[in-house]
C-alpha atoms as one frame of an Amber mdcrd trajectory, in Angstrom:
protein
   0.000   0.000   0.000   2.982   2.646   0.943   4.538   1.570  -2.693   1.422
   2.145  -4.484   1.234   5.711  -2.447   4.565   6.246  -3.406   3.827   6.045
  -7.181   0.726   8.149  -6.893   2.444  10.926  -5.755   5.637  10.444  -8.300
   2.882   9.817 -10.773   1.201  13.236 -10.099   4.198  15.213  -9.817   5.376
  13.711 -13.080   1.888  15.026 -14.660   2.550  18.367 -13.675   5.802  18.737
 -14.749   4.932  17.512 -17.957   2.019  20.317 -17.817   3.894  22.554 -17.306
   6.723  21.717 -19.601   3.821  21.889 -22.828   2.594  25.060 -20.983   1.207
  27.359 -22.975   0.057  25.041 -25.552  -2.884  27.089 -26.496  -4.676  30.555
 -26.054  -4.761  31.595 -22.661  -7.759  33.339 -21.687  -7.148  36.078 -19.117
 -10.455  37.001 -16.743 -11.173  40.594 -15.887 -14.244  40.285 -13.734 -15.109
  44.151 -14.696 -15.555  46.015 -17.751 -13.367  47.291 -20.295 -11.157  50.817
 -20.340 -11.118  50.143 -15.755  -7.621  49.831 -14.685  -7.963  46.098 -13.987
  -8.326  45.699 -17.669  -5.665  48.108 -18.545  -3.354  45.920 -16.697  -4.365
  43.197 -17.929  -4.425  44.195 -21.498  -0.819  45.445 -20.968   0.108  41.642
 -19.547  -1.799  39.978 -22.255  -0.038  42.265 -25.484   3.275  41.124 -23.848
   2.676  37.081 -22.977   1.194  36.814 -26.625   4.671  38.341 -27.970   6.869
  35.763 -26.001   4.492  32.573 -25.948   3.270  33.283 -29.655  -0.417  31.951
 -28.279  -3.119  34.527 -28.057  -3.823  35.986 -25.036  -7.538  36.482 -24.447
  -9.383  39.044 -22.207 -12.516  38.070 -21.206 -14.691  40.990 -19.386 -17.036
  39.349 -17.197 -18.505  42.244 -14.905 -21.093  42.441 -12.260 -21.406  41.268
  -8.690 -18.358  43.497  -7.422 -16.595  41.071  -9.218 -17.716  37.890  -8.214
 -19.391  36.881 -11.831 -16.139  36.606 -13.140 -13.748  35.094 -10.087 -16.242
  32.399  -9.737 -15.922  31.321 -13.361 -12.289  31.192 -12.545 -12.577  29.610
  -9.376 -14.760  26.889 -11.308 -12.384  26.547 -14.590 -10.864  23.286 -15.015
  -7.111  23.858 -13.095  -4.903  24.244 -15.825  -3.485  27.646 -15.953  -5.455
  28.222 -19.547  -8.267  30.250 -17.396  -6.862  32.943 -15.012  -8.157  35.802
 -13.030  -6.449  39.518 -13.213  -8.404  40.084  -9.962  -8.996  43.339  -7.849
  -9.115  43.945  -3.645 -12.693  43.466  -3.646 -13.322  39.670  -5.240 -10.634
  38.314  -3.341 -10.042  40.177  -0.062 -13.484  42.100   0.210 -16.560  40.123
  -0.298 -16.207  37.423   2.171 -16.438  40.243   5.172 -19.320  42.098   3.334
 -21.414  39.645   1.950 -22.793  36.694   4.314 -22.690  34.247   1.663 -20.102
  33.351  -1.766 -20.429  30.919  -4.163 -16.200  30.577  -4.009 -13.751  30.709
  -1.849 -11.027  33.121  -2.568  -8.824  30.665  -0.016  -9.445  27.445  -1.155
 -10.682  28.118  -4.393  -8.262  30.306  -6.509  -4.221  29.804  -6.232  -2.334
  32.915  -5.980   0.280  33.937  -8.924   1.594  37.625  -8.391   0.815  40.759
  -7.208   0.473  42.491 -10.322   0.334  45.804  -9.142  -1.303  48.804  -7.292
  -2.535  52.162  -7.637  -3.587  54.818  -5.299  -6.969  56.028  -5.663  -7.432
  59.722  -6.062 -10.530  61.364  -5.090 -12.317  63.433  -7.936 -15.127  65.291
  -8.325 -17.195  67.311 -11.390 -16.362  70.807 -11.868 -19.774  71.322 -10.692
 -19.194  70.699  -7.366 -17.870  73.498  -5.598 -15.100  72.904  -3.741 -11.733
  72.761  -4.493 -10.267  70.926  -1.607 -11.046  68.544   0.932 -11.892  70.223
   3.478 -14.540  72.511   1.387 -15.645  69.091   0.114 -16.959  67.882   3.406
 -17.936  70.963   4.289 -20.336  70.849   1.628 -21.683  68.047   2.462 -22.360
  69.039   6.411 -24.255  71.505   5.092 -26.294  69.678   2.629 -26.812  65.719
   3.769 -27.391  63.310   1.330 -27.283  65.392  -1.705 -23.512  64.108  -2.796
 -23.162  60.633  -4.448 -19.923  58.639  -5.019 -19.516  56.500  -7.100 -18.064
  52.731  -7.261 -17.141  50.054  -9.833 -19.516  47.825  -7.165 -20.294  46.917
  -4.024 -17.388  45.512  -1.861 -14.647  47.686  -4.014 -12.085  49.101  -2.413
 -13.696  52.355  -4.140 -16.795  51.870  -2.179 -15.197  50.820   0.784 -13.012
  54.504   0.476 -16.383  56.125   0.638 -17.637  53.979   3.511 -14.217  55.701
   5.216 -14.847  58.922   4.204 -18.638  58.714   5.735 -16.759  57.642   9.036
 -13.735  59.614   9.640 -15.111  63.047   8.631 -18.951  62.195   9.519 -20.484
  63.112   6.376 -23.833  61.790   4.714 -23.080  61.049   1.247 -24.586  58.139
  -1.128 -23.387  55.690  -2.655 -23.825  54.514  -6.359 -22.471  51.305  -7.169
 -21.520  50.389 -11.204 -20.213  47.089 -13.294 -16.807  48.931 -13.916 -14.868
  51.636 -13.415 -15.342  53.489 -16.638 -19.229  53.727 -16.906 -18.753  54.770
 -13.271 -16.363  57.794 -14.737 -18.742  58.382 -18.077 -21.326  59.660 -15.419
 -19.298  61.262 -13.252 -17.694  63.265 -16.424 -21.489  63.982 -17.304 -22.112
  65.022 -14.083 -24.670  62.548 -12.879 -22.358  61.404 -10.001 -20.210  64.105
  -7.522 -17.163  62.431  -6.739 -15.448  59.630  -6.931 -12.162  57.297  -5.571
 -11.023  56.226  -8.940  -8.120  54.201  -9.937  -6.085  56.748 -11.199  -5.311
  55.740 -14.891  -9.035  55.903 -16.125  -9.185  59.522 -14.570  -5.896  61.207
 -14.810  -6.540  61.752 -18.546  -9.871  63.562 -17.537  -8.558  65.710 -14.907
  -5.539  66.923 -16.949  -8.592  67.947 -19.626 -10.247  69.933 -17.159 -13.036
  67.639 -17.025 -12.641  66.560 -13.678 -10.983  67.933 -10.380  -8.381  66.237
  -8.279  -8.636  66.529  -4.736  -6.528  64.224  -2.830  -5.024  60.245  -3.656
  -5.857  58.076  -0.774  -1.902  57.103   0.341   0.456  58.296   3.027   2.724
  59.957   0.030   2.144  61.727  -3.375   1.886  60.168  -6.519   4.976  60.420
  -9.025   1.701  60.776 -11.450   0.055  63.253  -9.700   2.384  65.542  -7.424
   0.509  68.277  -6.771  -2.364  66.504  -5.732  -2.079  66.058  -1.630  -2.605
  62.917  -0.162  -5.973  62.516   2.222  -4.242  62.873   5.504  -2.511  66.404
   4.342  -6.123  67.328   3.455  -6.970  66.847   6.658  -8.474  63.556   7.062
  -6.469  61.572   8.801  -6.341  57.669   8.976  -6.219  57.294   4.962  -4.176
  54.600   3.562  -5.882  52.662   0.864  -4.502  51.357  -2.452  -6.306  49.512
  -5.428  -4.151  46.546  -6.107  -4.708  43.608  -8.987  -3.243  39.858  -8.660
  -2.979  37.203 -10.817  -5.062  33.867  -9.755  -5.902  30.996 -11.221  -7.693
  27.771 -10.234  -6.820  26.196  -6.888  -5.788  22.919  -7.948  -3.694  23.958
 -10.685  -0.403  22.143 -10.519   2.214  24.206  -8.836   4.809  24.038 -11.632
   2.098  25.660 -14.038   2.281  28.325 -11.052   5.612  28.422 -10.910   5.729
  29.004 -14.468   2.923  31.640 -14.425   5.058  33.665 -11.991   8.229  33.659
 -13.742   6.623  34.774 -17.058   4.097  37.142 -15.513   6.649  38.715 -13.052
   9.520  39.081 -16.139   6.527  41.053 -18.234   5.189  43.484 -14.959   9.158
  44.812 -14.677   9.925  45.067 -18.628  10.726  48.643 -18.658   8.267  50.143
 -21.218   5.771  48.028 -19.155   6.476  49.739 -16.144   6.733  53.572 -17.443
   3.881  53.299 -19.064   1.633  51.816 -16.661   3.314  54.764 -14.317   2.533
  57.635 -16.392  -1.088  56.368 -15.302  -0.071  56.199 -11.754  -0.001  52.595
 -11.646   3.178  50.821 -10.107   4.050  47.214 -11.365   5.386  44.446  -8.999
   5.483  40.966  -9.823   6.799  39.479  -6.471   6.647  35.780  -5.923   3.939
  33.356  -4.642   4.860  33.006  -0.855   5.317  37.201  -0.987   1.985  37.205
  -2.460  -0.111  34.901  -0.709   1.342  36.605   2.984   0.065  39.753   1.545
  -3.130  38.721   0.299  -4.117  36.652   3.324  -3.319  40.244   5.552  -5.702
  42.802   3.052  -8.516  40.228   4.093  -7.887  40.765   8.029  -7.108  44.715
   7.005 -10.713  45.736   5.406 -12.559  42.819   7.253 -11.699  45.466  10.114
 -12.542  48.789   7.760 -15.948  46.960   7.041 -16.759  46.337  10.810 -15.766
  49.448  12.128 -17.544  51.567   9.056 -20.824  49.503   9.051 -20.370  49.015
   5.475 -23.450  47.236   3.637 -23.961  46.369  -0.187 -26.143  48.934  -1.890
């Protein structure tokens, strides 16, 4: 019986290594559980141009929004484990949801393998020109004066964006409403047309807006200034103190995908996040690449769930 255990598990690890060693043998489809022209699908885009240059196999993205994200990490989650399905995932499907929501259909544990952090942006708060104030502190005073009139805006319920709001609400004890969306960028389209007030967006699908004039930057939601955006204070020089929130994106696929397809993931997706073009452009956007491995990863992933399972208790946070 120990023999024929023995040559199970030499039989298994042979299988993946020869998985591996034929990986990719065909398109690769890459998940972005929100719609198109949001930073997650920026990134992934710029991953996808890069892995279909070096593995000559197309690279697809597949938008899949709704749910705050879920729609698309659970057809991940439920993909046959063989690194041909993966997830460019945000904070909120994987390190969100399972504090806000009282029941999943995945989970983000057990269910998807981590790859790489893929990268992070702040989130800089912006609002229409229509809204009179041209700082911080005139922005809340605003909306002292006149409760529930402001709306912010989110790419869904449980993202970080929403959960930024949620802080807001609590640290400067202001009444403004939120208005979830399937994406960042319909989420902007209104807030350009002025059916939303502000907004914590990911800062490459607004920058382009507020150097246009169409929108105005108020504060990015880190302890220090963006390279992207220097003039623009962070939250706690504006006065609001207790602000340190990022948008970050990781690679996922599967959870039983064999480790060497992983480990193969990771080296390829990690070489293509710190190519140098890759990296200055993504920054001009004021989004910083990392690729870091799968132990660095999963330590960090498994602490953002303990991080805004507190935010979420101590705000009251509830999907809208």
């Amino acid at each position: 019986m120990n023999r024929l255990c023995r040559l199970l598990v030499l039989s298994a690890a042979l299988a993946s290594l020869s998985a591996a060693a034929q990986y990719p043998g065909k398109p690769v489809r890459i998940v972005v559980p929100f719609s198109a022209g949001g930073t997650t699908d920026i990134l992934a885009r710029a991953v996808g141009q890069k892995l279909t240059a070096a593995w000559s196999q197309p690279i697809v993205i597949d938008n899949r929004p709704g749910a705050s994200g879920m729609i698309g990490a659970e057809m991940v989650a439920k993909a046959p484990p063989d690194g041909y399905t993966v997830l460019m995932a945000s904070v909120a499907e994987v390190a969100i949801n399972q504090s806000l929501y009282t029941r999943m259909t995945y989970d983000p544990l057990k269910d998807l393998a981590p790859v790489t952090l893929a990268g992070f942006t702040p989130l800089i708060l912006v609002v229409h020109p229509s809204v009179q104030a041209r700082s911080v502190k005139e922005l809340i005073e605003l909306a002292k004066a006149k409760p529930g009139r402001f709306t912010f805006a989110s790419p869904g319920n449980g993202s970080v964006q929403h959960l930024s709001g949620e802080l807001m609400k609590t640290v400067a004890r202001v009444d403004i409403t939120h208005v979830p969306y399937k994406g960042g960028a319909p989420a902007v389209t209104d807030l350009v047309g002025g059916q939303i007030s502000m907004f914590f967006a990911g800062m490459p699908i607004v920058m382009p807006h507020v150097k246009a004039g169409r929108l105005r930057a108020l504060a990015v939601t880190v302890t220090r200034r963006s390279p992207a955006a220097p003039d623009v204070p962070t939250m706690e020089e504006a006065g609001v103190p207790g602000f340190d929130i990022s948008n970050w994106f990781g690679v996922y696929v599967p959870g039983a995908t064999p480790k060497a397809v992983i480990a193969t993931l990771n080296s390829e997706m990690s070489r293509v996040l710190n190519l140098a073009d890759v990296k200055e452009r993504l920054a001009e956007q004021g989004l910083e690449t990392v690729g870091n491995s799968v132990e660095q990863f999963d330590a960090f992933f498994r602490a953002e769930i303990l991080k805004y399972d507190k935010i979420i208790r101590e705000s009251g946070a509830r999907p809208d």
